[in-house]
C-alpha positions in Angstrom: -91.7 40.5 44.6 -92.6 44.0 44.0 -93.6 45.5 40.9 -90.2 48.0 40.7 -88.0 44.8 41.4 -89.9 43.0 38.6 -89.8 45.9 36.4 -86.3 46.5 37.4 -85.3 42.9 36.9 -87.2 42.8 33.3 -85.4 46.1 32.5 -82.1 44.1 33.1 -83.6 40.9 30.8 -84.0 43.4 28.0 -80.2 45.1 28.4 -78.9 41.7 28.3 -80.7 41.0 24.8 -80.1 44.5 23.2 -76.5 44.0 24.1 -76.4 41.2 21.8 -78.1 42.6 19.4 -75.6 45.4 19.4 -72.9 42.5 18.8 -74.6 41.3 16.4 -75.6 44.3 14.1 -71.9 45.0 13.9 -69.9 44.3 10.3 -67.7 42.3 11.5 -68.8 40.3 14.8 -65.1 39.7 16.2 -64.0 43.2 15.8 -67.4 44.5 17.6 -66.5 41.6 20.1 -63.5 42.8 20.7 -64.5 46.5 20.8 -67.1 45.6 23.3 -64.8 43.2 25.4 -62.2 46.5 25.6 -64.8 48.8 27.0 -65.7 45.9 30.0 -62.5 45.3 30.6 -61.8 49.5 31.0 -64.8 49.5 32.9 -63.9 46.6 35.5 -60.2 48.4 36.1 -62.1 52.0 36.7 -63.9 50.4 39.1 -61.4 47.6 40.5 -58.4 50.0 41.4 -60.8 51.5 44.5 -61.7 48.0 45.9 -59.6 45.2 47.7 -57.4 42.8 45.9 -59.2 39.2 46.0 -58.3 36.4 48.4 -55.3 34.2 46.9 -57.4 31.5 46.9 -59.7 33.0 44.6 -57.0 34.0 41.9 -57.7 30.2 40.7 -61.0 30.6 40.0 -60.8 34.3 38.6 -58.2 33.0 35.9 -60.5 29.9 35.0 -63.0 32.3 34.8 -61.4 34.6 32.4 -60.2 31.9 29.9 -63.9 30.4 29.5 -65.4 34.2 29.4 -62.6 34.2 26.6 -64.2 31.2 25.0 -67.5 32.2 25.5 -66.9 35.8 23.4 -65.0 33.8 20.9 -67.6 31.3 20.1 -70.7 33.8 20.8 -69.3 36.2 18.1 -68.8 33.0 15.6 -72.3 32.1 16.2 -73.4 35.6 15.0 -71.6 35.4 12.2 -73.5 32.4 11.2 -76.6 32.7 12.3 -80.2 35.0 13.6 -80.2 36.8 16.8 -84.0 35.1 17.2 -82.0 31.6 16.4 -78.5 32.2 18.3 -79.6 33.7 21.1 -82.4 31.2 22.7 -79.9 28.5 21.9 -76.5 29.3 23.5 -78.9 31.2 26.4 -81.4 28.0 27.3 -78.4 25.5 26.6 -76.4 26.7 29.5 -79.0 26.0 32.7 -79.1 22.8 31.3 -75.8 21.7 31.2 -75.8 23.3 34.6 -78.4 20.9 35.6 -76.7 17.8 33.9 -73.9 18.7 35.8 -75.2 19.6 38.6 -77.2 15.8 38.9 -73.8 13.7 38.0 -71.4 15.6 40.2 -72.5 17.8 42.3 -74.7 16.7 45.6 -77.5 19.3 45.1 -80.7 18.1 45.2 -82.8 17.5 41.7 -86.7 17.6 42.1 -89.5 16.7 40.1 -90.3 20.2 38.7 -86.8 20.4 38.0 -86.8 17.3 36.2 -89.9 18.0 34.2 -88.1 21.7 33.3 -85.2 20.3 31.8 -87.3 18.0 29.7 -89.1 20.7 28.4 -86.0 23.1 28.3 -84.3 20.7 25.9 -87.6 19.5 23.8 -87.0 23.3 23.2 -83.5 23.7 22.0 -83.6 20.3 19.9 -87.0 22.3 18.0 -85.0 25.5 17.9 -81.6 23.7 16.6 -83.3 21.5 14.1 -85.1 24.8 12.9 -81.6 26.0 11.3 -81.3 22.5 9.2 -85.2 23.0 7.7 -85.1 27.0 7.2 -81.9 26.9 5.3 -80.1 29.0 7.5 -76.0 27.8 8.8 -76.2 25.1 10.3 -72.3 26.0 11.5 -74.6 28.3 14.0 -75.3 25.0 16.0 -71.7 23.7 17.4 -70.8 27.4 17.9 -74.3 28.4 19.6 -73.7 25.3 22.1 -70.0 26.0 22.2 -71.0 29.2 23.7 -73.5 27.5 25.8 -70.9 25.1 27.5 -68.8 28.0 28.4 -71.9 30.2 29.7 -72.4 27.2 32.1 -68.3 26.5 33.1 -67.9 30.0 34.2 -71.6 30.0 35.7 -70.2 26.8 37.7 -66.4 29.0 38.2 -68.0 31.9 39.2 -70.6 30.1 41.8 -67.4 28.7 43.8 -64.9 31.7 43.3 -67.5 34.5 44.4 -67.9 32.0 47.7 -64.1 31.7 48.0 -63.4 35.2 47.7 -66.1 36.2 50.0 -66.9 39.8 48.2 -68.7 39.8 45.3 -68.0 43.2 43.8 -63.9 42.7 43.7 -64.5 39.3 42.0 -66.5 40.8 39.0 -64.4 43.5 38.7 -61.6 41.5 38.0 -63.5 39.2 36.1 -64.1 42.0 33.6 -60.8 43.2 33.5 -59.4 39.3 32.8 -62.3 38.8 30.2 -60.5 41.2 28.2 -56.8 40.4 28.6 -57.3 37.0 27.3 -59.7 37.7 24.9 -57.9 40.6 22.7 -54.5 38.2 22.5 -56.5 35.3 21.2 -58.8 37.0 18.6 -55.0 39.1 17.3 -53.6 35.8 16.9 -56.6 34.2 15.8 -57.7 36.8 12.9 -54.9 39.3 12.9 -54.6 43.3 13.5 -57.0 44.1 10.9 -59.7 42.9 13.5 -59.3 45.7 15.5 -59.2 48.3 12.6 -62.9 50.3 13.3 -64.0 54.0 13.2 -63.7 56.6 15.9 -67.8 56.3 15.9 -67.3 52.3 16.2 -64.8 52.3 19.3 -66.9 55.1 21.2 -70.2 53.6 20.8 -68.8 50.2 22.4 -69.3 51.6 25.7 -72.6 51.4 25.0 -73.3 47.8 25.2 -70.6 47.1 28.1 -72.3 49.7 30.1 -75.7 47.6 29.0 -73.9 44.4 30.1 -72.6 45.7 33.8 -75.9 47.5 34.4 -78.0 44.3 33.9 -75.6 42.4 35.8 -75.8 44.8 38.8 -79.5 45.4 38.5 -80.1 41.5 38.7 -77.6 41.0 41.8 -79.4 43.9 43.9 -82.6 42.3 42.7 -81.6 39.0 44.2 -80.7 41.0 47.2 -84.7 42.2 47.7 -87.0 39.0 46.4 -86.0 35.2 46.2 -83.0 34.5 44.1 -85.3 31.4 42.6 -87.9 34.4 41.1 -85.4 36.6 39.9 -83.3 33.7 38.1 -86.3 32.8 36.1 -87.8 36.1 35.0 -84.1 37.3 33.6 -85.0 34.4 31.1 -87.1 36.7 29.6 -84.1 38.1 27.7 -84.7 34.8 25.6 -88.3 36.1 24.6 -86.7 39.9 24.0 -83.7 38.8 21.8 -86.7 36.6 19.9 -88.1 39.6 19.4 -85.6 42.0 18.8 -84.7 39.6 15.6 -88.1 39.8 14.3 -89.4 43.0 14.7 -86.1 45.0 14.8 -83.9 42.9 12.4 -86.4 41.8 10.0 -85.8 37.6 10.7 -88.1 35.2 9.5 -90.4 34.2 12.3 -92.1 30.8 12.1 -94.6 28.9 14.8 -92.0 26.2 15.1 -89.6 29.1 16.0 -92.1 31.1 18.6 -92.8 27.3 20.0 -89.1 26.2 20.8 -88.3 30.0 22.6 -91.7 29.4 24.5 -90.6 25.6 25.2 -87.3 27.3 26.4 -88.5 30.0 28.1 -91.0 27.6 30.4 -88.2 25.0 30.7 -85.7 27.6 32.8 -88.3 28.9 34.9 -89.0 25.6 35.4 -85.5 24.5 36.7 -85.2 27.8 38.8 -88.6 28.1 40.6 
């Protein structure tokens, strides 16, 4: 790997964290949600209106896709509301290889080896010290079920998107609809769920959401051509650096309490991806 496809792909670790953060600085963490979910979805029909409509097949899979993204943004934003970025974030990011891997070794016929074995032992020796963290520092512990709720749905669509990216044959089309569908269901659900007040923000509010979508198609794109120029494998793990940025972000930026036991479990988490991805 080169040094401007590492930087590049560390560059993309650290827009993926700061777009959280963004989510998470916000008042209320549905309406910024939502705000953010708006712009992506305006973004993917910008871009989807000069590409190809998907395969019919793949309409399946984009719709499955969309709900759990849904899911995902719904349980994400609860998670903030409850809990650190440096607590959060390592949690509901490390949680979802894993499942991936459960899942992966019950149902699927991919092949599990030793390495991978020994990473997801150490990936969740690290979310069990980070989640049992929130029950000794006196922080939520409501942050838990929603942190892992938002895990779970990181890994469906991960496991979705695998299959309807293959189906559909073109990747760029897929996302771009993905985007667009992320936001359809998710606005409905979060009206019904909390009302119209939710989306009642400033003019300053609404035009500075583009800023974290942008964040979160920029890092997506970066990390695809990335994966394009240097083994998928190397590039998959070091975009798990985002776990040691948004660790860091909280602390330094956002003034969370940083403990060893914390630093060890995003270290443990950290070293237990790369682990299942090298």
């Amino acid at each position: 790997m080169s040094f401007g496809i590492f930087a590049a792909v560390l560059g993309a670790a650290l827009l993926h964290a700061g777009w959280n953060a963004i989510i998470k600085t916000g008042g209320n963490k549905q309406t910024t949600m939502m705000i953010f979910t708006v712009w992506q979805a305006l973004i993917g029909l910008s871009v989807l209106v000069w590409l190809p409509m998907p395969k019919a097949e793949a309409w399946v899979w984009l719709i499955a896709s969309g709900l759990i993204h849904m899911v995902y943004q719904l349980f994400l934003a609860y998670a903030y509301e409850q809990g650190d970025l440096s607590r959060v974030y390592p949690i509901s990011r490390g949680s979802a290889p894993l499942l991936v891997m459960v899942f992966s070794l019950f149902f699927l016929a991919d092949p599990i080896t030793g390495v991978e074995y020994l990473g997801v032992a150490v990936l969740g020796a690290g979310i069990l010290l980070m989640a049992h963290g929130a029950w000794t520092s006196g922080e939520s512990r409501r942050l838990i079920p929603y942190a892992f709720g938002a895990a779970s749905a990181t890994a469906g669509y991960t496991l979705v998107d695998g299959v309807g990216a293959r189906v559909n044959g073109a990747a760029l089309p897929y996302v771009a609809w993905l985007l667009f569908l992320s936001g359809f269901f998710y606005v409905p659900a979060i009206l019904m769920l909390k009302g119209r007040t939710i989306a009642r923000a400033s003019f300053a509010a609404w035009r500075a959401g583009i800023i974290p979508a942008a964040a979160s198609l920029v890092a997506y794109a970066v990390v695809v051509w990335a994966m394009t120029q240097a083994p998928i494998a190397l590039v998959a793990a070091l975009r798990e650096t985002s776990i040691l940025f948004a660790v860091l972000i909280g602390w330094l930026v956002f003034g969370e309490r940083m403990t060893k036991g914390k630093a060890a479990a995003a270290a443990l988490i950290v070293g237990g991806v790369i682990l299942t991805r090298v």
